[in-house]
DRENKOL-497207 format. One record per residue (C-alpha): x negated, z negated, y. Coordinates in steps of 0.1 Angstrom, whole numbers. Layout:
BEGIN
+-------+-------+-------+
!  east !    up ! north !
+-------+-------+-------+
!     X !     Z !     Y !
...
+-------+-------+-------+
//
This chain:
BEGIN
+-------+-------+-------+
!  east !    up ! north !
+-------+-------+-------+
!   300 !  -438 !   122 !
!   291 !  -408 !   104 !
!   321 !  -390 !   112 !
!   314 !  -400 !   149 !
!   278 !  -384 !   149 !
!   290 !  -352 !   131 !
!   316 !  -347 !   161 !
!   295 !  -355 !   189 !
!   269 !  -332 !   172 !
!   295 !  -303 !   173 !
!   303 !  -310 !   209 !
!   269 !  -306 !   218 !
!   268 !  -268 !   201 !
!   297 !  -259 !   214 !
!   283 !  -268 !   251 !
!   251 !  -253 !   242 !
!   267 !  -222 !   228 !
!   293 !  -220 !   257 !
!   257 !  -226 !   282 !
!   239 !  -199 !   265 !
!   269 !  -176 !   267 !
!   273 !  -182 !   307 !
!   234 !  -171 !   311 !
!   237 !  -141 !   291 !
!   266 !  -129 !   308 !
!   250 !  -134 !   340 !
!   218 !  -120 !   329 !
!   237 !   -87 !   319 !
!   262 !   -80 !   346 !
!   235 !   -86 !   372 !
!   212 !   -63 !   351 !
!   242 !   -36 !   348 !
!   250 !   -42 !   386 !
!   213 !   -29 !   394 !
!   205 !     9 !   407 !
!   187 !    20 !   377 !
!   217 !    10 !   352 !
!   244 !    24 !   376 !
!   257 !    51 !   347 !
!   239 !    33 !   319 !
!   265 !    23 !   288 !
!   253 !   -13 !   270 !
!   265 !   -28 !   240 !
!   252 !   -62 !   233 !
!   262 !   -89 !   208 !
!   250 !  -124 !   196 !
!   261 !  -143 !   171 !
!   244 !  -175 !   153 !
!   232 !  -173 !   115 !
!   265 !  -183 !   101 !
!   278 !  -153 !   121 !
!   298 !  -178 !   147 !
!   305 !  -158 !   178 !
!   282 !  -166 !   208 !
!   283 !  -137 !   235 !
!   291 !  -100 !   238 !
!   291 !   -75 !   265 !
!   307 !   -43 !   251 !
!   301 !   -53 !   216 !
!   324 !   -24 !   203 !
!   306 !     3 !   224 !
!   292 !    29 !   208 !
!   260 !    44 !   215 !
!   225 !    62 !   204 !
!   208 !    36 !   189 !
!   173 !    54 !   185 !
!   153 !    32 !   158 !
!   174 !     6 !   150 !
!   194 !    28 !   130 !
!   171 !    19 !   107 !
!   180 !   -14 !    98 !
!   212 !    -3 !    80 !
!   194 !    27 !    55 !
!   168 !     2 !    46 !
!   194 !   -28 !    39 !
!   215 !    -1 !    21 !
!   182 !     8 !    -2 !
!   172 !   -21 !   -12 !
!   203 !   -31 !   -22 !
!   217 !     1 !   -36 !
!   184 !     7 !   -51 !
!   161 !   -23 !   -51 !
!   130 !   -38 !   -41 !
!   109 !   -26 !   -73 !
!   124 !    13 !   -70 !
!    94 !    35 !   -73 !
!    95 !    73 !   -64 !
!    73 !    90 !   -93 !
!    52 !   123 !   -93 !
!    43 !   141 !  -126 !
!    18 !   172 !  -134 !
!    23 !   189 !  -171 !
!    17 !   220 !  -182 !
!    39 !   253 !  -193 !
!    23 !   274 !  -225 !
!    -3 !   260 !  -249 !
!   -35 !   242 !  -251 !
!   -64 !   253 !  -270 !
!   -99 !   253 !  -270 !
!   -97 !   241 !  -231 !
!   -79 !   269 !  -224 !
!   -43 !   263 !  -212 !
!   -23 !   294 !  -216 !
!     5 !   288 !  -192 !
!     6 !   271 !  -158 !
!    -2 !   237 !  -145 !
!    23 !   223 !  -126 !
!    31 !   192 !  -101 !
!    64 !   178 !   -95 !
!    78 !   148 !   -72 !
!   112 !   133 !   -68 !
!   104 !   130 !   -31 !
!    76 !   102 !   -26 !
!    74 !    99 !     9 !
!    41 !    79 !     5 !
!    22 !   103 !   -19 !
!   -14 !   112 !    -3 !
!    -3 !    83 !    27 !
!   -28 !    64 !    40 !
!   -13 !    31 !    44 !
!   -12 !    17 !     5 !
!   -47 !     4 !    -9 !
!   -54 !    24 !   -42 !
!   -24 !    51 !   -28 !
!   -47 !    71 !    -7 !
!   -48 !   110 !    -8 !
!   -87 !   101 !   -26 !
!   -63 !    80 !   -53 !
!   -41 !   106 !   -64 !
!   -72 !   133 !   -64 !
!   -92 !   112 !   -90 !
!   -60 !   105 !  -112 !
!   -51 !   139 !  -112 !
!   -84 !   149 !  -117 !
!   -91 !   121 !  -148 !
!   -58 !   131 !  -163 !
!   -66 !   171 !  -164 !
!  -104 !   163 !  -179 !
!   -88 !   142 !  -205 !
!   -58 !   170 !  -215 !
!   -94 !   188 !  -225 !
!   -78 !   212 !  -198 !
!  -109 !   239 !  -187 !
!   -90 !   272 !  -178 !
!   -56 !   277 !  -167 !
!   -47 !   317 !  -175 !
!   -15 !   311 !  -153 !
!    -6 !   296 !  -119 !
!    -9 !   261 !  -100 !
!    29 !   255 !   -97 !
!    42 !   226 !   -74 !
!    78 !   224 !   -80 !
!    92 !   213 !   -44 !
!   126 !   222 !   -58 !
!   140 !   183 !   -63 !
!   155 !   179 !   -32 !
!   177 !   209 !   -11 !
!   164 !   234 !    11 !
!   174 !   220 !    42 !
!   146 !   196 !    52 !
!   152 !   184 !    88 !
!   186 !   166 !   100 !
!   211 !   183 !   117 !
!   207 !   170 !   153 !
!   174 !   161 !   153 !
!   160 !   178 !   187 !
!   138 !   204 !   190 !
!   110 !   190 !   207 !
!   107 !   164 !   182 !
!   100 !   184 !   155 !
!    68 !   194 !   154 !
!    56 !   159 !   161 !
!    42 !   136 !   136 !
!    76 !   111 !   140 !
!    96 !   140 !   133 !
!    84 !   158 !   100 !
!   106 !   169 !    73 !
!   115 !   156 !    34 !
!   104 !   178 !    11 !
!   107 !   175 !   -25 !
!    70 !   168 !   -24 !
!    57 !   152 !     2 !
!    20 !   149 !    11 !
!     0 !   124 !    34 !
!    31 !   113 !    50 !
!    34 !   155 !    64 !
!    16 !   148 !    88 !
!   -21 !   161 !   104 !
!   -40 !   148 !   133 !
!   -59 !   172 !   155 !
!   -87 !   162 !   181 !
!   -85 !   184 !   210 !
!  -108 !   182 !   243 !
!   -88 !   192 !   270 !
!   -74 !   227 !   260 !
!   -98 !   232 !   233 !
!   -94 !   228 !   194 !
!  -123 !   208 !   180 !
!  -110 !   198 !   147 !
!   -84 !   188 !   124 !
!   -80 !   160 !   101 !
!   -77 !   182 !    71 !
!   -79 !   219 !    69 !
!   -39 !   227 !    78 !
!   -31 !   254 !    54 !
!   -19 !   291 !    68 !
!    -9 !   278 !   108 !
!   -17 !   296 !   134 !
!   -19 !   286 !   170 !
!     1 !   293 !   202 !
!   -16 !   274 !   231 !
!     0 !   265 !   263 !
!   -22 !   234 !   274 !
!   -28 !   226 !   307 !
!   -50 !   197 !   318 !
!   -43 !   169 !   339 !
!   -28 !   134 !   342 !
!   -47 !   104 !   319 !
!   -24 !   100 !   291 !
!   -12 !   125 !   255 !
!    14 !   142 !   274 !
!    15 !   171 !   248 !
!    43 !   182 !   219 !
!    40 !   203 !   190 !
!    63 !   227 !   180 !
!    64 !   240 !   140 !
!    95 !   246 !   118 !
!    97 !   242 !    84 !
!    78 !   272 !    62 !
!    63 !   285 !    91 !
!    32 !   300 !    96 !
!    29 !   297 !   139 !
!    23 !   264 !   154 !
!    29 !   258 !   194 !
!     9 !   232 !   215 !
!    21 !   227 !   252 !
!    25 !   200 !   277 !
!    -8 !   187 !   290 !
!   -34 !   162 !   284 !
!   -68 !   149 !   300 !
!   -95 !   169 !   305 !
!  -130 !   162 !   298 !
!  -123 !   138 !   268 !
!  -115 !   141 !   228 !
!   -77 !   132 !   225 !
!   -62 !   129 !   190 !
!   -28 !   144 !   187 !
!    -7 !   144 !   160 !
!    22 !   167 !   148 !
!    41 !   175 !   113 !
!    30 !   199 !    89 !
!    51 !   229 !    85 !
!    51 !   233 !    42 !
!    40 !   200 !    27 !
!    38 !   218 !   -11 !
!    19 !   244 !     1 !
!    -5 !   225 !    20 !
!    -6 !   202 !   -12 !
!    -9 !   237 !   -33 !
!   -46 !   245 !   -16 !
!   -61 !   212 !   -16 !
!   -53 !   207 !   -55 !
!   -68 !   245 !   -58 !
!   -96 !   229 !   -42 !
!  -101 !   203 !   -67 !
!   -98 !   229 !   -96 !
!  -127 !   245 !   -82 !
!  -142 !   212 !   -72 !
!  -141 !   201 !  -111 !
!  -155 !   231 !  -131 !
!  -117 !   239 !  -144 !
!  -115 !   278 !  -134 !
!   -77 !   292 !  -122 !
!   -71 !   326 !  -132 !
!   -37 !   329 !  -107 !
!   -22 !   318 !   -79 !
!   -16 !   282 !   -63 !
!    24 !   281 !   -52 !
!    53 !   263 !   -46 !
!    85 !   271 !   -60 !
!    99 !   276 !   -21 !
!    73 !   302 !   -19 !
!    87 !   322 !   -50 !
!   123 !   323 !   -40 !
!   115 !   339 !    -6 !
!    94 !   359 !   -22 !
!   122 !   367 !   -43 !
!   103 !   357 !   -75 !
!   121 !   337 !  -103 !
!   109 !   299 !   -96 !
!    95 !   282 !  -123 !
!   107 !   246 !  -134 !
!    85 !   218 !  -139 !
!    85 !   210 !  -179 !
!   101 !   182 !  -195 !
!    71 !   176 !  -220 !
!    36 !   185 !  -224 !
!    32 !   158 !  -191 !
!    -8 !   147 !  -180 !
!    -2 !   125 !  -155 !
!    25 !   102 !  -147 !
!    21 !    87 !  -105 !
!    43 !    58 !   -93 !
!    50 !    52 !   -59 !
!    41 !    13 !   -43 !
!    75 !    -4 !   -48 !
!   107 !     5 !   -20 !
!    95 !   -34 !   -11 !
!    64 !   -21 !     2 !
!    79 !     8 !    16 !
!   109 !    -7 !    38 !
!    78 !   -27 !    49 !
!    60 !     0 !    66 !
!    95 !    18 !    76 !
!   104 !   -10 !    98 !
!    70 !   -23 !   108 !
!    58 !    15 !   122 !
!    95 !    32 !   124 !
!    83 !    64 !   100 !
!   115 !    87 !   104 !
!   100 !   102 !    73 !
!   108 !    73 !    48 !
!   144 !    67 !    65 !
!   156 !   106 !    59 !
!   138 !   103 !    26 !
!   157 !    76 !    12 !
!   191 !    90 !    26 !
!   182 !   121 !     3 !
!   174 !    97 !   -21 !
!   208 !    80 !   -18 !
!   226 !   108 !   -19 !
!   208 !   124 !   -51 !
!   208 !    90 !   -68 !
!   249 !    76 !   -58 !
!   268 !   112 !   -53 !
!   244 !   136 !   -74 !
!   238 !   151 !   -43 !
!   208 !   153 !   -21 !
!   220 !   165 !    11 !
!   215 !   149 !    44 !
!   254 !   150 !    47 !
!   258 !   130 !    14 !
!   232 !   106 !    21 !
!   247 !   100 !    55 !
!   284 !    96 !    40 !
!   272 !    72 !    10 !
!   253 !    51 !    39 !
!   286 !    49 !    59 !
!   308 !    43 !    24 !
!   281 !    14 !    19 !
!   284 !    -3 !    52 !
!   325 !     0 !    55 !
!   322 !   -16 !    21 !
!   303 !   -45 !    37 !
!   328 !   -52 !    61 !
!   321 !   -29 !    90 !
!   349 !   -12 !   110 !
!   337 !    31 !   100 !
!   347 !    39 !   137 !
!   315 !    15 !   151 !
!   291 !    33 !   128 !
!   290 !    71 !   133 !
!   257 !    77 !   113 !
!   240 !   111 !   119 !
!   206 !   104 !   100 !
!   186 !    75 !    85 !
!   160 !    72 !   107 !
!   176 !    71 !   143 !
!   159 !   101 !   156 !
!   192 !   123 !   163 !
!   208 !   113 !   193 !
!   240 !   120 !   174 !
!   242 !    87 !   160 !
!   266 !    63 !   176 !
!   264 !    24 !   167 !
!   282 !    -6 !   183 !
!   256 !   -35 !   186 !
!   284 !   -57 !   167 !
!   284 !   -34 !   136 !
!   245 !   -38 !   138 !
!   247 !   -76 !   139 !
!   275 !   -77 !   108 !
!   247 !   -60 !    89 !
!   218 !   -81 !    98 !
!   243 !  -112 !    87 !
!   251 !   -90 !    52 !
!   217 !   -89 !    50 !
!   209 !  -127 !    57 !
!   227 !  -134 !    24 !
!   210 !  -114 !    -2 !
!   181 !  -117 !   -24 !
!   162 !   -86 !    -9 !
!   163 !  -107 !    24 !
!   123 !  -117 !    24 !
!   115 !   -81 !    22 !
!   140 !   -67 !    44 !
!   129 !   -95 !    72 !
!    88 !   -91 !    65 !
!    94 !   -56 !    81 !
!   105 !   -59 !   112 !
!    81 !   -64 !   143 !
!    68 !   -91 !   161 !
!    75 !   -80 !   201 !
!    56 !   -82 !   234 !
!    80 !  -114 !   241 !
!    76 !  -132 !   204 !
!   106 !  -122 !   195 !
!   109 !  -106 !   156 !
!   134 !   -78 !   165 !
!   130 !   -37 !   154 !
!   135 !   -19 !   187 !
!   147 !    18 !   191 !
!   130 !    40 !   219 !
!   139 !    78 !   233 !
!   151 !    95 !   264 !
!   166 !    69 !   287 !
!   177 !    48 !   252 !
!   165 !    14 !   242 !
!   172 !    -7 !   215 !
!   165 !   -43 !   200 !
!   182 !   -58 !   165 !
!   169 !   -88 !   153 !
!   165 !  -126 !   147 !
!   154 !  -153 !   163 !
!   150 !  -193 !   160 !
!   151 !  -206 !   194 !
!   131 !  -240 !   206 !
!   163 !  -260 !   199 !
!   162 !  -249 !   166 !
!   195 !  -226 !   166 !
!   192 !  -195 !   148 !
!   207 !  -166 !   168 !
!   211 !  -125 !   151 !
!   219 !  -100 !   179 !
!   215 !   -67 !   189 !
!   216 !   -50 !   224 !
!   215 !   -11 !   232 !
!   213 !     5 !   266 !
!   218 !    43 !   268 !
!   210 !    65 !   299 !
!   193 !    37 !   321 !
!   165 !    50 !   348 !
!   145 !    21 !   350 !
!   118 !     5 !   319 !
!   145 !    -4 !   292 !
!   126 !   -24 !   268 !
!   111 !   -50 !   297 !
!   153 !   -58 !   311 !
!   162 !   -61 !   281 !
!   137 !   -83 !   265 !
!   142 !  -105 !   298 !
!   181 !  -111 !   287 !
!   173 !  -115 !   254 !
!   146 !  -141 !   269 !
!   175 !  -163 !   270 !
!   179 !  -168 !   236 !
!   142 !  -184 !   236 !
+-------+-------+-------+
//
């Protein structure tokens, strides 16, 4: 009898599965037979929790995945460096200490915290950090500093911004640089009224302003253009007139903007600085010999909330910041190197290791943000399966985002691009992991595609 009920319950999932598979493929021919999708590429595949086959159109394909390239750098991290990794940001001092007077410099040093001075962790705010820096100075006895406010950027390489990452996107807050410091996520908001400037979120340290605003039209219709360790910022586009609009872009020199708001606190707190407040950066254009953050002689010791937290808020808001920061991370912590290339090269080792055929994932970055990275929807799948197994699962899945149709999927969006990779528990109670990626499609991506995957429902 039991053996009788165990095979008439597998006939029914294989008649489900085999229904299931006949409305998707009708749902996605039809939708690739329409005007709008007439040169688009898809790639779509669905498979059930056990990683059974159910349905594929183009599963192979690759294509731009925009933000669902993020689902294999944060598997990769918390595996590669787990859940309770903390990123950690010191200040010490050069020289000696005596009578309050420090006879050397004062200096601040990260290993690349991407959430130092952000505003998303409770007790990580930029106000936290001030008042533990501040504490740990007044109780070194600290009073005077004869030399300079030093904040060693130098952890990471020079090259801040992924190869491929376009232009237009740069100066925007979703596409700001790693630094080896990093501060309130390098990012500034700016309320503007019309054309007009009316004020910043924080005092943006050394930018100046190009403006080629127009008004019109009822939505933010602006970008910012700055580059790293420049000094001129560009606003065009256009946005409503008659109304405060809040825009925000990416600050152009994270340490240095850090630099003048700790200057401000010295000043702030009674403790007087007889030089200058610069970043390592700084010195070597300048030519200057840079000056290394000390081993010893440390005041203040600043952990980071734990990578848990931090994949959290990677998938849940899609910071491009926190993806190219942990492929620096990566590629500092597996190859000794922390390039963008040797992030991006341990990320593909990683997955290839996992299973996945190298020629379906042709990373370019970690965040999705270059248009240069080419993904098959089955090599995304085989990862969200990977991932399915592993301890690190609960945080991994607590990330991504609940969509417009009640699906909990992370979804990818530029030019003409759209992407959804997720899970899903359908009223039957079948589990089903999938993924689906349209590239050039004229038409509104994310409501087709959310009607095939629907189906799944």
């Amino acid at each position: 009898m039991k053996k009788t009920l165990a095979v008439l319950t597998l006939c029914i999932q294989v008649v489900s599965a085999q229904n299931i598979a006949q409305k998707l493929d009708k749902a996605t021919k039809d939708f690739m037979d329409s005007s709008g999708a007439v040169s688009s590429g898809l790639s779509f595949y669905v498979a059930d929790e056990n990683g059974s086959f159910i349905y594929e159109y183009q599963g192979n394909k690759g294509l731009s995945t925009a933000s669902t390239q993020k689902i294999f750098t944060a598997a990769a991290a918390l595996e590669t460096l787990g859940k309770n990794y903390t990123y950690t940001t010191t200040s010490g001092y050069s020289g000696t200490l005596s009578g309050g007077t420090l006879n050397g410099n004062l200096f601040i040093r990260s290993n690349g915290d991407p959430t130092l001075g952000s505003w998303r962790y409770e007790g990580y705010k930029p106000e936290n950090f001030k008042k533990k820096f501040i504490e740990a100075l007044k109780s070194s006895g600290i009073k005077k500093i004869s030399g300079d406010l030093v904040i060693d950027d130098s952890y990471f390489d020079h090259q801040t911004i992924p190869g491929g990452w376009p232009w237009d996107d740069l100066g925007n807050y979703y596409g700001a640089g790693v630094w080896g410091i990093n501060w309130r996520e390098n990012q500034f908001d700016m309320t503007m009224n019309g054309t007009d400037f009316k004020g910043f979120s924080y005092p943006l340290e050394g930018v100046q302003w190009l403006n080629d605003l127009k008004t019109g039209g009822s939505s933010d219709q602006s970008l910012i253009f700055t580059a790293p360790h420049s000094n001129v910022a560009l606003i065009n586009g256009m946005l409503p007139g008659g109304k405060a609009v809040t825009v925000s872009g990416s600050t152009p020199n994270p340490p240095l903007q850090l630099a003048a708001e700790v200057k401000q606190w010295l000043k702030e707190s009674g403790v007087e600085l007889s030089g200058k407040a610069v970043t390592n950066s700084q010195l070597e254009i300048e030519g200057k010999q840079i000056l290394k953050a000390p081993q010893n002689n440390i005041i203040l010791t600043y952990q980071s909330p734990s990578l848990d937290k931090i994949v959290y808020w990677f998938l849940r808001k899609s910071i491009n910041l926190y993806g190219e920061t942990l492929i620096k991370t990566l590629g500092k912590e597996k190859k000794e190197d922390p390039s963008f290339k040797s992030g991006v090269s341990y990320l593909k080792e990683f997955w290839k290791s996992k299973g996945i055929n190298p020629n379906m994932i042709n990373f370019a970055d970690g965040s999705g943000l270059s248009p240069q990275n080419y993904v098959a929807a089955k090599a995304e799948v085989q990862a969200l399966l990977y991932a399915k197994k592993q301890s690190w699962f609960d945080a991994y899945y607590d990330g991504f985002p609940m969509q417009d149709n009640g699906m909990k999927m992370k979804s990818g969006t530029m030019r003409d691009t759209k992407s959804f990779a997720g899970y899903h528990t359908a009223k039957d109670g079948r589990k089903y992991v999938f993924s689906i990626i349209i590239n050039n499609y004229q038409g509104i991506g994310s409501t087709e595609l959310q009607k095939i995957l629907n189906i799944l429902k």
